[in-house]
VOKOL-306980 format. One record per residue (C-alpha): residue number from 1; residue in three letters; z negated, x, y. Coordinates in nm, 2 decimals, decimal comma. Example, Ala and Ser with C-alpha at 12.3 -4.5 7.8 and 13.67 -1.06 7.14 Angstrom:
// residues 2
1; ALA; -0,78; 1,23; -0,45
2; SER; -0,71; 1,37; -0,11
***
This chain:
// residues 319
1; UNK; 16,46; 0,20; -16,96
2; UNK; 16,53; -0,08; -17,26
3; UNK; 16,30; -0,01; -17,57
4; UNK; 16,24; -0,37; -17,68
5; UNK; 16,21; -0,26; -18,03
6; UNK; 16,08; 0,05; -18,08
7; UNK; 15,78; 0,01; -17,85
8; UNK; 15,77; -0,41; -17,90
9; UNK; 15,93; -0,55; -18,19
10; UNK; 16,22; -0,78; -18,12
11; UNK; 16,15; -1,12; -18,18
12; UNK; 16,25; -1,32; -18,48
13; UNK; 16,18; -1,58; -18,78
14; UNK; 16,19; -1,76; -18,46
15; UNK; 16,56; -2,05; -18,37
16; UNK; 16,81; -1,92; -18,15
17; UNK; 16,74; -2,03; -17,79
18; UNK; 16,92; -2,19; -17,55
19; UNK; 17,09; -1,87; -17,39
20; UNK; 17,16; -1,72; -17,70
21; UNK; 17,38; -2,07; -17,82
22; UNK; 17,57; -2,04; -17,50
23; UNK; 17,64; -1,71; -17,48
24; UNK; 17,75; -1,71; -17,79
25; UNK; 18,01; -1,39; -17,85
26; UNK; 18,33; -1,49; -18,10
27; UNK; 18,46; -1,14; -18,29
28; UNK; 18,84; -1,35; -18,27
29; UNK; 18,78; -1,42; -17,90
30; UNK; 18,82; -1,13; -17,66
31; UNK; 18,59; -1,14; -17,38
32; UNK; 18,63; -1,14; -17,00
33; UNK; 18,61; -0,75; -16,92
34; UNK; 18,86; -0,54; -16,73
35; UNK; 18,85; -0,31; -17,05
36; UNK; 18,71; -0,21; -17,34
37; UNK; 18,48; 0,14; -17,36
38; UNK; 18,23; 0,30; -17,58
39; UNK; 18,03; 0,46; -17,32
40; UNK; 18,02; 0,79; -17,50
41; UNK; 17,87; 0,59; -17,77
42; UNK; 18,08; 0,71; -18,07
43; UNK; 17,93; 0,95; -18,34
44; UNK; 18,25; 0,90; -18,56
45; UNK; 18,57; 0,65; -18,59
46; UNK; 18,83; 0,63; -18,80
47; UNK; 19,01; 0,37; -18,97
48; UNK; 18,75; 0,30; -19,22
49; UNK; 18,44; 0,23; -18,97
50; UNK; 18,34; 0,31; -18,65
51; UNK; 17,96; 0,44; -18,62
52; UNK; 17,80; 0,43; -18,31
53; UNK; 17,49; 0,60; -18,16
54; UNK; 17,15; 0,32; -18,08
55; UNK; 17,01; 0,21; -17,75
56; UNK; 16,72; 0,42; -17,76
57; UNK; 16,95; 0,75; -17,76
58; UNK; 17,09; 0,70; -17,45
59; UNK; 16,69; 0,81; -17,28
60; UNK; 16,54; 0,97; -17,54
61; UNK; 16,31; 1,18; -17,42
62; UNK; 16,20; 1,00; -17,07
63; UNK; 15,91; 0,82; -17,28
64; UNK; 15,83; 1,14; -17,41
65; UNK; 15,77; 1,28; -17,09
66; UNK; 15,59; 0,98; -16,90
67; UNK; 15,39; 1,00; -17,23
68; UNK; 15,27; 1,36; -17,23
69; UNK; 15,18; 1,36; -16,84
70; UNK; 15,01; 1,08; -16,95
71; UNK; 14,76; 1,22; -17,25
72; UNK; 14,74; 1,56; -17,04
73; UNK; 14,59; 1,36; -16,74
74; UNK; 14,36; 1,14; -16,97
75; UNK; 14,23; 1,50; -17,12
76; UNK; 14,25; 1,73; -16,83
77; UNK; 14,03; 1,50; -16,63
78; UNK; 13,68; 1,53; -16,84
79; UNK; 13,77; 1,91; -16,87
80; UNK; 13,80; 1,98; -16,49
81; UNK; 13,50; 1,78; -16,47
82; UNK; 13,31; 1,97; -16,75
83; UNK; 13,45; 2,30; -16,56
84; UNK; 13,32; 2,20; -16,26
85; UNK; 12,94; 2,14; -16,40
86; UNK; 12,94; 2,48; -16,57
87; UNK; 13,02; 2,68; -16,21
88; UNK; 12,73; 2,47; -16,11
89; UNK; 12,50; 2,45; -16,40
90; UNK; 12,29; 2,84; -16,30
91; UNK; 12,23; 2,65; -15,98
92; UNK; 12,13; 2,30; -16,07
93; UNK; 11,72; 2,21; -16,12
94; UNK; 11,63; 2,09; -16,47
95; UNK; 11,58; 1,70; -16,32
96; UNK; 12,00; 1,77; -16,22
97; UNK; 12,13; 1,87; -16,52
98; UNK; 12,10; 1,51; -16,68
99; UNK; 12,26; 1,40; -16,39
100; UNK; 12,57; 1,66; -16,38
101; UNK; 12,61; 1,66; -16,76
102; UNK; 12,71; 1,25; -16,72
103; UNK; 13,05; 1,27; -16,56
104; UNK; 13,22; 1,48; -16,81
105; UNK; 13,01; 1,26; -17,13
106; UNK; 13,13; 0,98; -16,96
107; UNK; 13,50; 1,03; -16,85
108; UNK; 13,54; 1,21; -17,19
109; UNK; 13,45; 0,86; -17,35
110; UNK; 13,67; 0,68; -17,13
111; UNK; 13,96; 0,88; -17,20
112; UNK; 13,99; 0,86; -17,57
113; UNK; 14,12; 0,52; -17,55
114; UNK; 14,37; 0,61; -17,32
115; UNK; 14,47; 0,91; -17,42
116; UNK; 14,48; 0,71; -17,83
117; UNK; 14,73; 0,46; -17,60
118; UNK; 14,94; 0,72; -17,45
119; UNK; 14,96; 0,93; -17,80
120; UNK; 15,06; 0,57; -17,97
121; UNK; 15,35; 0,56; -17,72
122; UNK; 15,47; 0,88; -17,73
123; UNK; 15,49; 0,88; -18,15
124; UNK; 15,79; 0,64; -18,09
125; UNK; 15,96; 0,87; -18,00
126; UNK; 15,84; 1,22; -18,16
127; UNK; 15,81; 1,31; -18,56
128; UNK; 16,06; 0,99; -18,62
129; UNK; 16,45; 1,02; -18,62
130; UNK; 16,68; 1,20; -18,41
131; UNK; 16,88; 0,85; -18,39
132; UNK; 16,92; 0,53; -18,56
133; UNK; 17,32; 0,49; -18,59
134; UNK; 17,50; 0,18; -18,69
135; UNK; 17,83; 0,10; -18,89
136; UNK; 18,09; -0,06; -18,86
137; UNK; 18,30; -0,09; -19,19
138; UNK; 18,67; -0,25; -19,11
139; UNK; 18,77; -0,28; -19,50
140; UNK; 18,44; -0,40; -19,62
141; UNK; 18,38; -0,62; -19,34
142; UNK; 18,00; -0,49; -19,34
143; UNK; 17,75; -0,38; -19,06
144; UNK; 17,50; -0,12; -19,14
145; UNK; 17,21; -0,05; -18,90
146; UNK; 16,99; 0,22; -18,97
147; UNK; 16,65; 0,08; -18,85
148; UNK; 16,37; 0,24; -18,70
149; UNK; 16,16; 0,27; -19,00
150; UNK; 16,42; 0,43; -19,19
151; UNK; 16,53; 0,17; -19,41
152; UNK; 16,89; 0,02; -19,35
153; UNK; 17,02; -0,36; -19,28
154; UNK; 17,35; -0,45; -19,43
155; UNK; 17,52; -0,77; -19,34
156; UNK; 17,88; -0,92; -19,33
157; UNK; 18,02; -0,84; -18,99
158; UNK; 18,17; -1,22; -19,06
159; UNK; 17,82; -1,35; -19,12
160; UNK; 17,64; -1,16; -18,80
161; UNK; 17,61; -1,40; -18,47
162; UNK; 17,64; -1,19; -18,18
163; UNK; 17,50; -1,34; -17,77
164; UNK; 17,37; -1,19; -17,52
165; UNK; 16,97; -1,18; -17,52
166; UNK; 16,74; -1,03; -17,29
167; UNK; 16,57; -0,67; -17,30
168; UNK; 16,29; -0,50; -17,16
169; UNK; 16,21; -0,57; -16,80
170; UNK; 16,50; -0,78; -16,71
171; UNK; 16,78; -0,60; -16,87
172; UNK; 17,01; -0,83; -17,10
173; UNK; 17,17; -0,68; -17,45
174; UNK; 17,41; -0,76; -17,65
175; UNK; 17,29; -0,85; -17,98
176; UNK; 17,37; -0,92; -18,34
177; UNK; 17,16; -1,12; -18,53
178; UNK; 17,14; -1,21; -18,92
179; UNK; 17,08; -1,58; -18,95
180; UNK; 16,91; -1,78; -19,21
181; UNK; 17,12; -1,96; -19,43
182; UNK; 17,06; -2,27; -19,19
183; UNK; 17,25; -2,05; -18,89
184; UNK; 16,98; -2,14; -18,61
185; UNK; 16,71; -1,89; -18,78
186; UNK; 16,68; -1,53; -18,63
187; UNK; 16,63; -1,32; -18,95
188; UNK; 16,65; -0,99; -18,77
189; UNK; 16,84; -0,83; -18,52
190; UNK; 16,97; -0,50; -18,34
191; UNK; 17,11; -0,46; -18,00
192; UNK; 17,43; -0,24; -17,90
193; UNK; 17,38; 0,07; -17,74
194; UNK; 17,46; -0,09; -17,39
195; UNK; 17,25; -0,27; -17,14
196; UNK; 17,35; -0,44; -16,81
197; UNK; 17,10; -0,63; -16,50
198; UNK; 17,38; -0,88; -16,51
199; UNK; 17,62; -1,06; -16,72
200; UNK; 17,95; -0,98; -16,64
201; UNK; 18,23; -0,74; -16,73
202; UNK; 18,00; -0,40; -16,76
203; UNK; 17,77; -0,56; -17,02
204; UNK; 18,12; -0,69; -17,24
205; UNK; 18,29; -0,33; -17,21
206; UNK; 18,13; -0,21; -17,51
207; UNK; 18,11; -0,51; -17,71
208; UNK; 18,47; -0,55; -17,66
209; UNK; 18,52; -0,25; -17,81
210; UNK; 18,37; -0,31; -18,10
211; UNK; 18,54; -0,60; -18,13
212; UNK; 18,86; -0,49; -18,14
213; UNK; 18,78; -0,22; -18,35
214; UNK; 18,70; -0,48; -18,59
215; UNK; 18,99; -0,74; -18,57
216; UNK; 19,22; -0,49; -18,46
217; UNK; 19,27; -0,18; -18,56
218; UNK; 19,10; 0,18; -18,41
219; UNK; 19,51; 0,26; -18,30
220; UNK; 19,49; 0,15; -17,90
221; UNK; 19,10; 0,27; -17,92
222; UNK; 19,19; 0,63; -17,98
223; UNK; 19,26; 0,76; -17,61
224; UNK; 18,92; 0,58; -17,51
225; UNK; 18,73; 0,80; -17,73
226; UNK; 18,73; 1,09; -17,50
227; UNK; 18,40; 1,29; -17,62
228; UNK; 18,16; 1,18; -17,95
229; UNK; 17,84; 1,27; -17,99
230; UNK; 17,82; 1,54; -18,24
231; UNK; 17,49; 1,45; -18,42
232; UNK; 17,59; 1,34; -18,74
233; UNK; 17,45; 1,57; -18,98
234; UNK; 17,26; 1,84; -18,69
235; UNK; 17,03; 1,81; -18,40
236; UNK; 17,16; 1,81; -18,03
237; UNK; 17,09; 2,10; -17,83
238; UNK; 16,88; 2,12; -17,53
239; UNK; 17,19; 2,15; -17,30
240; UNK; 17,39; 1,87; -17,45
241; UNK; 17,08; 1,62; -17,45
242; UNK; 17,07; 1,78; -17,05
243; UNK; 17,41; 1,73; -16,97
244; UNK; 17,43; 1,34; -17,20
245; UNK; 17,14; 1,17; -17,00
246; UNK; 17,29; 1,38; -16,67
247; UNK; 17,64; 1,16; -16,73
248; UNK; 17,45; 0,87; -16,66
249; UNK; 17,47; 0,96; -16,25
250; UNK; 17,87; 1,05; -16,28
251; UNK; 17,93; 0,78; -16,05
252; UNK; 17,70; 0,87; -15,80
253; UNK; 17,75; 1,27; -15,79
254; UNK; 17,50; 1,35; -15,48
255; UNK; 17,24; 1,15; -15,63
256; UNK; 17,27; 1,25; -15,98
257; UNK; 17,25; 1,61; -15,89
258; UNK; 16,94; 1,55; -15,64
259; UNK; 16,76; 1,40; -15,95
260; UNK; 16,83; 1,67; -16,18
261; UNK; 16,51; 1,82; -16,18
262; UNK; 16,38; 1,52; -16,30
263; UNK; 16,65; 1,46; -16,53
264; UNK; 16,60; 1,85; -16,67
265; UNK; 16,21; 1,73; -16,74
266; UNK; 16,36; 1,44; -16,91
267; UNK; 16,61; 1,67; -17,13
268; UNK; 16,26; 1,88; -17,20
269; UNK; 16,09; 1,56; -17,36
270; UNK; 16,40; 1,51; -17,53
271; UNK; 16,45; 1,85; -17,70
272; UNK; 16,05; 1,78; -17,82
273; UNK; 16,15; 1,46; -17,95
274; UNK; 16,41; 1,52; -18,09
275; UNK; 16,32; 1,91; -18,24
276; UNK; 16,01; 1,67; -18,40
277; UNK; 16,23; 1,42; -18,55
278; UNK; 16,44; 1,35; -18,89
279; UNK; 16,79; 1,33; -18,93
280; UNK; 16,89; 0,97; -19,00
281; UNK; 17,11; 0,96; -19,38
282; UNK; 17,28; 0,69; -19,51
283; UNK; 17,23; 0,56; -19,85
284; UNK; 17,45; 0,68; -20,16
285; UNK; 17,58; 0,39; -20,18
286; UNK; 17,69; 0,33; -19,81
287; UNK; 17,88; 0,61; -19,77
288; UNK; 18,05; 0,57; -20,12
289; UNK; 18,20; 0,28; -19,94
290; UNK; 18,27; 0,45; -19,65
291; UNK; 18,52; 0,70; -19,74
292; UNK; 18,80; 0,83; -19,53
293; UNK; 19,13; 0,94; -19,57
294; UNK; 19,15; 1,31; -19,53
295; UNK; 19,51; 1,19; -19,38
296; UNK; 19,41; 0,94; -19,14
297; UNK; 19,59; 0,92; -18,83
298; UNK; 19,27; 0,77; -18,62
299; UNK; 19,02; 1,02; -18,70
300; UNK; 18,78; 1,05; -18,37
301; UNK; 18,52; 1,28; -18,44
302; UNK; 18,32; 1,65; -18,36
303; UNK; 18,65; 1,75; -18,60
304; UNK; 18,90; 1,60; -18,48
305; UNK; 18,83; 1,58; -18,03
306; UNK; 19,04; 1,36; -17,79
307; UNK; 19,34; 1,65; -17,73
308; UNK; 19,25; 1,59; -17,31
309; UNK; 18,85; 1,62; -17,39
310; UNK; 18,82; 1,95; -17,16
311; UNK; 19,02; 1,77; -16,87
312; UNK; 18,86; 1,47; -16,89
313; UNK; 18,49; 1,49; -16,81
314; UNK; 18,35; 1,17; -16,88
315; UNK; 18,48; 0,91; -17,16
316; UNK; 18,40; 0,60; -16,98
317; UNK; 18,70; 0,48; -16,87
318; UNK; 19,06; 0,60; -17,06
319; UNK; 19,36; 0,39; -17,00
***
């Protein structure tokens, strides 16, 4: 799992390092990847902008989970304990009952740190929004990326410089960061819904997409777009968000399907989260400049479905 920053804040007001200058990703230079894919990423795409789902969306719910178990140990323990002294208290001497009544007092203290810990965690996650999408606008040549308090960044796709940075716990991202007007200074930044262990042709796949979404056209992108996720404007129900983190396993069928009752404890945390949780909008403004031809020929939405979206399964890899 990759939350760097909605559990840790990404770094900035800090210079690009070393990695990030050499890694540097080019929007007029394709990259080396044996093709371009949104990993089921797409909310919407046209030929006015693409919008894409965020990098949390792909596990919502699995910090959820971890989260509840968590606070329900940190409380269940002083209770059991408490439970257990009152089966014993009609049998316990006065001189015991001091004794007895200690565990619970002091396991009790001891877990409202934790459980404050574990709660803090899990609010990432529930009473915040269903998703934080970003845009890509081809005639304005602007990014908009709804971030995680609700408010929106807007830069010049032109202006944005894109490398590959490291995540949580090893994982690298691909990320797009708004400069300083002396081009070394990381203003902010927000990471594609993609992560890899590695860099190499898996990590580029989406990137590349985006990319030549951008500086070419959504025409060749169309048969790629296989399934979007249909969250626009409404919540996700339980059996999509089931069947969305289940796709994750469709290269590995045996495995995928011994881990789905984990996987269908996951989708549980996910319907609370997400049940909890706002719908993202975009500002007046934004989608005033966002408009779309009622005519367009590269509509890819919950509207207008790839024609082969029943036969094809998974929308990872259309060519």
């Amino acid at each position: 799992m990759n939350y760097l920053g909605l559990t840790d804040p990404l770094p900035v007001n800090r210079p690009l390092t070393k990695q990030e200058t050499e890694q540097h990703l080019s929007p007029s230079k394709p990259v080396p990847t044996d093709f371009a894919t949104d990993w089921m990423a797409t909310i919407k795409m046209n030929s006015t902008y693409l919008e894409f789902c965020d990098m949390y969306y792909d596990d919502k719910g699995f910090l959820t989970l971890v989260m509840l178990s968590f606070s329900a140990v940190a409380l269940g323990i002083p209770l059991v304990a408490a439970f257990a002294v009152m089966q014993k208290w009609p049998d316990l001497s006065e001189q015991e009952h001091l004794k007895f009544i200690m565990a619970p007092v002091v396991l009790s203290v001891m877990a409202i740190p934790a459980f404050w810990l574990f709660f803090h965690a899990l609010s990432k996650e529930i009473f915040r929004y269903t998703h934080y999408p970003m845009r890509f606008n081809r005639k304005t040549r602007m990014a908009h990326v709804f971030r995680v308090d609700g408010t929106v960044m807007s830069e010049s796709w032109d202006k944005l410089y894109f490398t590959v940075s490291p995540g949580q716990t090893g994982w690298l991202d691909i990320h797009g960061h708004r400069l300083a007007e002396d081009g070394v200074t990381v203003l902010e930044t927000f990471a594609l819904p993609e992560y890899s262990t590695e860099i190499g042709p898996h990590l580029f796949r989406q990137w590349e997409f985006v990319r030549q979404y951008m500086e070419e056209g959504p025409e060749k992108l169309l048969d790629k777009v296989v399934h979007t996720v249909d969250i626009a404007d409404k919540k996700e129900s339980f059996w999509f968000g089931f069947w969305y983190m289940m796709r994750n396993n469709y290269q590995f069928i045996v495995a995928g399907w011994l881990m789905s009752p984990f996987t269908f404890a996951c989708a549980l945390g996910r319907w609370l989260a997400i049940k909890t949780s706002k719908i993202p909008v975009w500002p007046a403004e934004i989608e005033a400049e966002c408009q779309v031809d009622p005519n367009d020929p590269c509509i890819r939405d919950a509207q207008h479905p790839h024609p082969d979206r029943d036969r094809k399964r998974y929308g990872c890899r259309v060519e």
